[in-house]
C-alpha positions in Angstrom: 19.7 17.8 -4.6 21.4 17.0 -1.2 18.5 17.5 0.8 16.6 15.4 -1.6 18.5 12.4 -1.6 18.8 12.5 2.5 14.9 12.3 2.4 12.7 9.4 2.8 10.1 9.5 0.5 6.8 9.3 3.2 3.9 8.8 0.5 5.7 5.7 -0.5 7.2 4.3 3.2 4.0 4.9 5.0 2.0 3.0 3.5 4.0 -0.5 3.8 5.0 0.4 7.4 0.7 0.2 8.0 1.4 -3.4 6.1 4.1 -4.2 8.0 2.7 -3.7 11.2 -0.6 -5.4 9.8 1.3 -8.5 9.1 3.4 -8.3 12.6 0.0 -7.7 14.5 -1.7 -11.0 12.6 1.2 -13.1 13.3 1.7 -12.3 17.0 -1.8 -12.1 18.2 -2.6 -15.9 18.6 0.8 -16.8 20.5 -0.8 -15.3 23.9 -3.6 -17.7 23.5 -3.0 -20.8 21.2 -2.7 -23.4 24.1 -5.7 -22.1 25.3 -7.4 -23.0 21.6 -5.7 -26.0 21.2 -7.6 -27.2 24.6 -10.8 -25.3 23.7 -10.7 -27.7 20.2 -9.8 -30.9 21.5 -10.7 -31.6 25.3 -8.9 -35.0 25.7 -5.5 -33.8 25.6 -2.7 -34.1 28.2 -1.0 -31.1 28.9 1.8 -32.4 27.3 -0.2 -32.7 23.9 -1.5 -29.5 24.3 1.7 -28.5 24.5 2.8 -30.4 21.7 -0.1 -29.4 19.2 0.5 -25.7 20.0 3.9 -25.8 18.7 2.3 -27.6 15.4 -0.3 -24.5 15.0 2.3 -21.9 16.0 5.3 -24.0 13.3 2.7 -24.1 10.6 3.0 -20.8 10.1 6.7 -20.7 9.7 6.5 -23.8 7.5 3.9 -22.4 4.9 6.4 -19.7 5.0 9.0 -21.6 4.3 7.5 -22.5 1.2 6.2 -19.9 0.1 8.4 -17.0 0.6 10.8 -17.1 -2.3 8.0 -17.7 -4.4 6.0 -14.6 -3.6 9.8 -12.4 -3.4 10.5 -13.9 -7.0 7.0 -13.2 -8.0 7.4 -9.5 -6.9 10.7 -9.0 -9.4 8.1 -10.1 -11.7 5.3 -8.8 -11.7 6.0 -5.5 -9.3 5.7 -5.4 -5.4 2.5 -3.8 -5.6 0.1 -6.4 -7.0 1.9 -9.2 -5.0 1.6 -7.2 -1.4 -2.1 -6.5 -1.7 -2.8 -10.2 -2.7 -0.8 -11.4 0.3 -2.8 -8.9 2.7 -6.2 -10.2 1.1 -4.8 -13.8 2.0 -3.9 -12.7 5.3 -7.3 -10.9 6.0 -9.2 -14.1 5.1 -7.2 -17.0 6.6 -7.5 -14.8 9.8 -11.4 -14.9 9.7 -11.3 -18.5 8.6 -8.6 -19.3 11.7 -11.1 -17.4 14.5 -13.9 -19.1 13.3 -12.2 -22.8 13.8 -14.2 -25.7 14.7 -11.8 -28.3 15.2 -8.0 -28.5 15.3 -7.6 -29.5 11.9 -9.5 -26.2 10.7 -7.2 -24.2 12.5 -4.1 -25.9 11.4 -4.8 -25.7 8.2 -6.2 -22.0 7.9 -2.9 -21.4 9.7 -0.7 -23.0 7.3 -2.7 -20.8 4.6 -2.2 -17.8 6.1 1.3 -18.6 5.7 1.1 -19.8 2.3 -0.9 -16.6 1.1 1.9 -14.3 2.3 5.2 -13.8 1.2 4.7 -9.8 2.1 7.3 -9.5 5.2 10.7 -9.9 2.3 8.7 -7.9 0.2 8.2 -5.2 2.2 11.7 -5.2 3.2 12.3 -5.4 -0.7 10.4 -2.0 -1.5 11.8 -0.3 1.5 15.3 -0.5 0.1 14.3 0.5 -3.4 12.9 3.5 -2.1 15.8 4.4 -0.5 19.4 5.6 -0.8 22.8 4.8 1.8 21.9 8.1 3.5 18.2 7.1 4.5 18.2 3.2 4.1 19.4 2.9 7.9 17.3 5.2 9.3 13.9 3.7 7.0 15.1 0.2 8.4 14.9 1.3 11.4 11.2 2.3 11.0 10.7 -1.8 9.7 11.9 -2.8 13.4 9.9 -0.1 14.8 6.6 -1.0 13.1 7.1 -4.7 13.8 8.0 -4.4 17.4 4.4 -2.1 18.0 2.6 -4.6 16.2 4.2 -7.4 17.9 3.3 -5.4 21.3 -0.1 -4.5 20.7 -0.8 -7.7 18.8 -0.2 -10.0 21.6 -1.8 -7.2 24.3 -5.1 -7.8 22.7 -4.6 -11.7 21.8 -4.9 -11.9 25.6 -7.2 -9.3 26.6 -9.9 -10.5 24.0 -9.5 -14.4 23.4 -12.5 -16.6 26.0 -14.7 -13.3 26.2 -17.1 -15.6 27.8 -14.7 -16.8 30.4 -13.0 -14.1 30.6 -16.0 -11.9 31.1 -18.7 -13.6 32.2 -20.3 -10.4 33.2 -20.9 -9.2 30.3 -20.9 -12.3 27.9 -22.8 -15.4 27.8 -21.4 -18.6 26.9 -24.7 -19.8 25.0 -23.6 -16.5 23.1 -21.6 -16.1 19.9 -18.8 -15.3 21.7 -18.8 -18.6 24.2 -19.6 -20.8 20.8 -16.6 -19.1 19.1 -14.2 -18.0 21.5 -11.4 -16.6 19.5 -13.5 -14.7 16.9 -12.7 -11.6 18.9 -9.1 -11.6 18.9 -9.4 -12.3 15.0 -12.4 -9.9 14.1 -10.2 -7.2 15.5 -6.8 -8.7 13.5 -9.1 -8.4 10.3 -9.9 -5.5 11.0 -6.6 -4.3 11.1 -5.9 -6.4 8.1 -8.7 -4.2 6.1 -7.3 -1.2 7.0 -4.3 -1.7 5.7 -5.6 -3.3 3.0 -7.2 -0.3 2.2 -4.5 2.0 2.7 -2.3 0.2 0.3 -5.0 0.0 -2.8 -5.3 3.9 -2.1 -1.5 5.2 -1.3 0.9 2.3 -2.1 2.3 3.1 -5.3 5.0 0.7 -7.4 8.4 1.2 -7.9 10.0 2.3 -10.6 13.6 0.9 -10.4 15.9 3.5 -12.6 17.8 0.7 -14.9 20.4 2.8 -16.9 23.2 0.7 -19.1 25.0 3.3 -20.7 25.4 7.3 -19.5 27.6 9.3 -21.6 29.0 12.9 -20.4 29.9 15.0 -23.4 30.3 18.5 -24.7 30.5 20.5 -21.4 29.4 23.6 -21.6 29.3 26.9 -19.4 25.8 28.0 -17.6 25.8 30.9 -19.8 25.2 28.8 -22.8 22.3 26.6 -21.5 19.2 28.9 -23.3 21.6 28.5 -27.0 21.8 24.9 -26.6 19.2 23.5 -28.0 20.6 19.8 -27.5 20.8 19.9 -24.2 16.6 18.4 -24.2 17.2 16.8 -27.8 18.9 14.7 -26.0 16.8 13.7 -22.9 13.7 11.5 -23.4 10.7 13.8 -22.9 9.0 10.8 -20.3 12.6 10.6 -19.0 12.2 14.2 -18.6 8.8 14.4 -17.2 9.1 11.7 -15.1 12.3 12.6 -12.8 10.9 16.1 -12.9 6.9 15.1 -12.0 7.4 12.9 -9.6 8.4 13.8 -6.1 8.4 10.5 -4.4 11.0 8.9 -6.9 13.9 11.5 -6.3 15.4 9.8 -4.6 17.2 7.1 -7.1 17.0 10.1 -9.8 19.3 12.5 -7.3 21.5 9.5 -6.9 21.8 9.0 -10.4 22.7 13.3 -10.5 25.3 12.9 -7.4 27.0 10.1 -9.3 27.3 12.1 -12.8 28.7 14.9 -11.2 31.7 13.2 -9.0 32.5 11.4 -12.1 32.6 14.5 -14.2 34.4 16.2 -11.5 36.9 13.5 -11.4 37.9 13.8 -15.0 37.6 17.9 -14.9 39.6 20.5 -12.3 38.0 23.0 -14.1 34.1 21.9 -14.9 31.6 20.8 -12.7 28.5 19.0 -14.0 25.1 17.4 -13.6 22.5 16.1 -15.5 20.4 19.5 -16.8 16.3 19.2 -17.2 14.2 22.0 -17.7 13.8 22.8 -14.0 17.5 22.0 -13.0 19.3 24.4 -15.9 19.8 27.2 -13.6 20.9 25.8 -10.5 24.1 24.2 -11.8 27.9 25.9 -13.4 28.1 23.8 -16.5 26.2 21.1 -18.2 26.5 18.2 -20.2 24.9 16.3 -22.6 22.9 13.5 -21.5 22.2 10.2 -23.5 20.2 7.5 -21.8 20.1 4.3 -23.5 17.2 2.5 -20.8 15.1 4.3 -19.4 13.0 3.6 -16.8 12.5 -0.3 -16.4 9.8 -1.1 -13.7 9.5 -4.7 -13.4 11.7 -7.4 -14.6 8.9 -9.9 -16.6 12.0 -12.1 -18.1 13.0 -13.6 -15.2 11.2 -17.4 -14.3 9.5 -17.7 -11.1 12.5 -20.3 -9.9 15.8 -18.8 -11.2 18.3 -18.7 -9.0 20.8 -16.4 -11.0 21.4 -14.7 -8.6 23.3 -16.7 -6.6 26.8 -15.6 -5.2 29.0 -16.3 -2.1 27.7 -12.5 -0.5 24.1 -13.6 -1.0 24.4 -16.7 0.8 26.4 -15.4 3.5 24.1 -13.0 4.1 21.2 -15.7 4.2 22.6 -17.6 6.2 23.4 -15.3 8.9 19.7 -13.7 8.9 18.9 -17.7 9.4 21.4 -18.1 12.4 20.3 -15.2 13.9 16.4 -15.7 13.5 17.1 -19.6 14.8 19.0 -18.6 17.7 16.4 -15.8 19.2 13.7 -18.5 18.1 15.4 -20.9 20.6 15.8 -18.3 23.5 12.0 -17.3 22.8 10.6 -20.4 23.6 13.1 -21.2 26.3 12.7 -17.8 28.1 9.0 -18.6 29.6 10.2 -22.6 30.1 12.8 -21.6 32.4 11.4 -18.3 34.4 8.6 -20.4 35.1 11.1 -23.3 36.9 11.1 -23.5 40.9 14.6 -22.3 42.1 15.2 -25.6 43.4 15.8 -26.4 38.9 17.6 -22.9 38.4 14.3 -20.9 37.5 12.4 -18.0 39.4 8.7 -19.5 39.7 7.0 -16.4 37.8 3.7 -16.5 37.4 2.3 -15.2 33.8 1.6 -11.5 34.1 5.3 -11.4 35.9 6.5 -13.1 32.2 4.4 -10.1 30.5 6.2 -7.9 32.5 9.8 -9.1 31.3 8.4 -9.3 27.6 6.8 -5.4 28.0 10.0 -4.2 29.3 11.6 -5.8 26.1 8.9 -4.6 24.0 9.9 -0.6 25.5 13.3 -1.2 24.6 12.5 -2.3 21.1 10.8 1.3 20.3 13.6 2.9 22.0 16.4 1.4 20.1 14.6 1.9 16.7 13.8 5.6 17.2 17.0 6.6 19.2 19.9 4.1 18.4 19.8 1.9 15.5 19.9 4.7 12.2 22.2 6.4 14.4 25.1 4.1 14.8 24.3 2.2 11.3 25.2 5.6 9.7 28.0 6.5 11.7 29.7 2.8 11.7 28.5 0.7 9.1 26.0 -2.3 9.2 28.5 -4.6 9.4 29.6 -3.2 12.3 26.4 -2.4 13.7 25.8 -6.1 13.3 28.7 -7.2 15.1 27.8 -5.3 17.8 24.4 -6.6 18.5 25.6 -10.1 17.9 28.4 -9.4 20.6 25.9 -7.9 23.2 23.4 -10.9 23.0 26.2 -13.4 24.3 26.3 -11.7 27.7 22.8 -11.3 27.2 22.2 -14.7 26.7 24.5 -15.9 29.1 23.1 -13.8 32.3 19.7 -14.7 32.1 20.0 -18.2 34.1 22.2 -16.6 36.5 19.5 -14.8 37.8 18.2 -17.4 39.9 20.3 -16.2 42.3 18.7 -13.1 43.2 15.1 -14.5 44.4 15.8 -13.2 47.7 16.5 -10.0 46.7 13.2 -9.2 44.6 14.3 -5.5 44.3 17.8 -6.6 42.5 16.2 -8.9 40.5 13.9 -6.8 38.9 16.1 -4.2 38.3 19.0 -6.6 36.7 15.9 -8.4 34.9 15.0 -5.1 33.5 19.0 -4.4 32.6 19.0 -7.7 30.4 15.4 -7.0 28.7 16.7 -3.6 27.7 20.4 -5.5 26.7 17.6 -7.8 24.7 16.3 -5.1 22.8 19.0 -3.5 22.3 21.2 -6.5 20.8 18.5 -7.6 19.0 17.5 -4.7 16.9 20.8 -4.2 15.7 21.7 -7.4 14.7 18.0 -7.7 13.1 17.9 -4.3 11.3 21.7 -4.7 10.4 21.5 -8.0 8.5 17.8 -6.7 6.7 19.9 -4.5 5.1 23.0 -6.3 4.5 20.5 -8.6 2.4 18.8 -5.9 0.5 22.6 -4.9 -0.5 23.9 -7.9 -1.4 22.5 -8.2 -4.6 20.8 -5.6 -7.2 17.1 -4.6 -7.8 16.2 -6.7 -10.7 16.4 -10.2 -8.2 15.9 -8.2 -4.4 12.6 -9.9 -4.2 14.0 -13.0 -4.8 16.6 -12.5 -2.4 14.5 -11.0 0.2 12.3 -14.1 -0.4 14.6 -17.0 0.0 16.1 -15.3 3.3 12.5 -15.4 5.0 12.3 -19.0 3.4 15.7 -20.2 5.3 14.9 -18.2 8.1 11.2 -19.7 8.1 12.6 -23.4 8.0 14.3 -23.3 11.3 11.8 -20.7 13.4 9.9 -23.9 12.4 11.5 -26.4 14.0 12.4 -23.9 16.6 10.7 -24.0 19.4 10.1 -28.0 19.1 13.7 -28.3 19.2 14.7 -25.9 22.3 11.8 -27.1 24.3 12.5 -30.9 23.8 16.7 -30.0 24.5 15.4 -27.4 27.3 13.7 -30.4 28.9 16.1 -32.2 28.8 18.6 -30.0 30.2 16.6 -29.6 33.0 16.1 -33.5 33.5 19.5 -34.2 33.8 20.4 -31.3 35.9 24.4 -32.5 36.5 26.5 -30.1 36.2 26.9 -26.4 34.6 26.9 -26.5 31.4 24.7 -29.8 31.4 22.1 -28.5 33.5 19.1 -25.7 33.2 22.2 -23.3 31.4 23.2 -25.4 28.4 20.3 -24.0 25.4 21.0 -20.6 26.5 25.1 -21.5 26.2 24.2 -23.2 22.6 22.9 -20.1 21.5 25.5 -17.9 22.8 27.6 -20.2 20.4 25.9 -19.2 17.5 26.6 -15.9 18.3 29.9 -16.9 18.0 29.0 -18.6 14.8 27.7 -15.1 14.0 30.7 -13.4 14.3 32.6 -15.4 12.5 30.8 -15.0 9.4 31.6 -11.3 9.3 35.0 -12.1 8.9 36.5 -10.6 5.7 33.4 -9.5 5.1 32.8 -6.8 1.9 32.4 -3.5 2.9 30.8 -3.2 -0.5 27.3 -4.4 1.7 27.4 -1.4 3.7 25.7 0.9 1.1 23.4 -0.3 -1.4 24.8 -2.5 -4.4 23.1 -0.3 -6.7 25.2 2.6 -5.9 28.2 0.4 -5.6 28.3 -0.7 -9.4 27.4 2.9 -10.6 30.1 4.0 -9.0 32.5 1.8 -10.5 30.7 2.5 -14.0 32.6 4.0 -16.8 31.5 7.4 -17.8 33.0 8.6 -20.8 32.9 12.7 -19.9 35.1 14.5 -23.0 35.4 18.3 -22.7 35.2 20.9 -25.1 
């Protein structure tokens, strides 16, 4: 039973990690190219326009999603994860076919904002990764999330660039009287739908739903020694033959049943010196000292249809907290984001290193490496052996520095070799900080509140979180500019967004104060523990 419940169950975690890295490669792949569209589209822009109407495509997005999200997470406690993730990958696979096939501006904008409204599957996914799981594997499957999302983020935005303006791009081997000079970012999108499809497909084939294990009232009685179990004829009487088959048949959901086992026992074994006790089935009876007598009031619940589309029941101070820092946190990396490629582009004259491009790919691969190393090596590792809270703190501390440093670097352009080497210290400090905090505060959400309403929850933190990656990069590249306008003194000068956001980490930090250590583990496991199990022995 130990093994099981430190076990992952792979039949059910692959197949929303191909989503998940579907959804990551859709949403990344145009950012390599969209200013390139936008001029493509609509010929008599500035380059300040351009610049301006990229942001709206890129925003849309992220303020579809806003609207969306909690509708599709609150949908999902409703009517099960499954049905809702394969219609938000169908929406995704379209709008994606609609978007490389734009005409005008408008057209893309608004197939944009669709592909945003069609999908609330990134909190969902997140949602069914935690129900799968227990506090022995959650860090180490959320850790998988970051990984998935950081490949498809990579490879997403590797072949945005390589494919988008085949014809100008590749002249020798594409016309532009061709398809691909008439539509010059249907390549880039033919291959996300592609991708799309696939995991489309996967998921209709593999992705199984949940079955969250709902039970209201367990009662422990007439212990018994093993010697007894074959003259006892109440020990199955007493256990629903679906309850029975069900935790015995199926392998992927042993998970929440061995929890449910684990937690009988140290209650039994609490009341009892003398007896230890689990649950007994068929296939369990001779494997165990003693048994009890099970009676299971509600058993198994899989959805939860009661609940309306727009309650907000579950509400509490945790939740919010919780929310709010995921929003922080995704605001603040949103503002360094956009005001990484503004500044390393500035002469060092304004405080910036003049880098061309493929030198910004260069940074962003190197942070893209460090990604996949934290999430396979760090992450599950120091989650399990401090806490997520902790964890959290950490990678919230670690991106102040980070944040901090980066400007400083200006000082090194005469010394390539130092610079790239301390530029490659701070990408891997990126990384690094980043995927903790990130991974940390997924699960913190997913904890903060019970199965029944982790869709919802799950859903309005992607909405808050949506709402200000919105307005984002609008915001740090008007403040950035004018940072860099002014140019007085430090911190009014080309430092003061990346001081603002070191702030927030501040921020961060001090809304972990006092903070539960009830949201280290999953809530789940934290009210069955306090349960009262009535055990009485003979």
């Amino acid at each position: 039973m130990a093994k099981l419940k430190d076990q992952i169950p792979r039949r059910k975690l692959i197949p929303v990690l191909i989503l998940l890295y579907c959804e990551s490669f859709n949403s990344t792949s145009i950012f390599t190219y969209v200013q390139y569209l936008v001029f493509d589209l609509k010929q008599d822009l500035t380059l300040e326009e351009v610049g301006n109407y990229a942001g709206l495509v890129a925003s849309c997005w992220f303020l579809a999603q806003f609207l969306s999200s909690y509708v599709w997470g609150r949908a999902s406690d409703k009517f099960g994860r499954r049905p809702i993730l394969l219609l938000g990958v169908t929406g995704s696979l379209i709008s994606c076919l609609v978007f490389g096939f734009s005409i005008s501006l408008p057209m893309a904008i608004v197939s944009r904002s669709l592909n945003g409204l069609l999908n609330g599957n990134i909190g969902i996914v997140k949602t069914y990764v935690a129900e799968i799981t227990t506090s022995a594997t959650q860090a180490k499957a959320f850790s998988y999330v970051g990984l998935m999302w950081g490949i498809g983020a990579i490879s997403g935005s590797f072949i945005g660039g390589i494919t988008a303006r085949p014809a100008e791009n590749y002249p020798k081997y594409f016309s532009k009287d061709g398809f691909f000079g008439k539509f010059p970012y249907a390549a880039p999108n033919l291959i996300s739908a592609s991708v799309t499809l696939a995991g489309l497909v996967s998921c209709y084939l593999f992705l199984t739903e949940n079955v969250v294990q709902e039970v209201d009232d367990i009662q422990l009685t007439n212990i018994k020694p093993a010697e007894d179990l074959d003259n006892n004829p109440s020990v199955n009487e007493n256990i629903p033959r679906e309850s029975e088959n069900y935790l015995e048949g199926n392998a992927d959901n042993s998970s929440s049943t061995d929890t449910l086992l684990q937690e009988s026992s140290q209650a039994v074994n609490e009341q009892s010196e003398e007896h230890r006790s689990s649950f007994s089935l068929s296939g369990l009876k001779r494997k165990f000292k003693t048994i009890v007598d099970v009676k299971i009031t509600q058993f198994p619940k899989t959805v939860n249809r009661d609940v309306g589309i727009y309650s907000c029941s579950f509400l509490s101070a945790d939740v919010f907290r919780v929310c709010l820092m995921y929003t922080i946190l995704g605001f603040a990396y949103t503002l360094f984001d956009e005001m990484l490629p503004l500044w390393i582009i500035l002469p060092p004259d304004k405080g910036g290193l003049l880098f061309s491009t493929s030198q910004l790919g260069i940074v962003n691969a190197m942070t893209g490496i460090g990604v996949i190393l934290v999430q396979l090596f760090v992450f599950s590792r120091v989650a399990t052996l401090i806490g997520l809270i902790q964890t959290f703190r950490i990678g919230a501390v670690l991106s102040i520095p980070m944040f901090l440093f980066f400007p400083w670097t200006y000082r090194l352009n005469d010394y390539p070799v130092l610079l790239w080497i301390v530029l490659g210290y701070l990408s891997l400090l990126r990384a690094l900080a980043a995927q903790l905090s990130f991974s940390s505060v997924m699960a913190l959400i997913v904890n903060s509140v019970n199965f029944k309403d982790m869709g919802a929850v799950n859903g309005l933190g992607q909405s808050m979180v949506s709402f200000l990656r919105s307005i984002g990069p609008f915001l740090g590249g008007l403040s950035f500019a004018w940072s860099v306008k002014t140019d007085t003194y430090f911190p009014f000068n080309h430092h003061f967004m990346f001081v603002v956001v070191s702030l927030l980490m501040v921020l961060l930090m001090c809304l972990t104060i006092r903070m539960p250590l009830s949201l280290n583990k999953p809530k789940l496991e934290s009210e069955s523990q306090q349960r009262l199990i009535s055990v009485q022995a003979d």
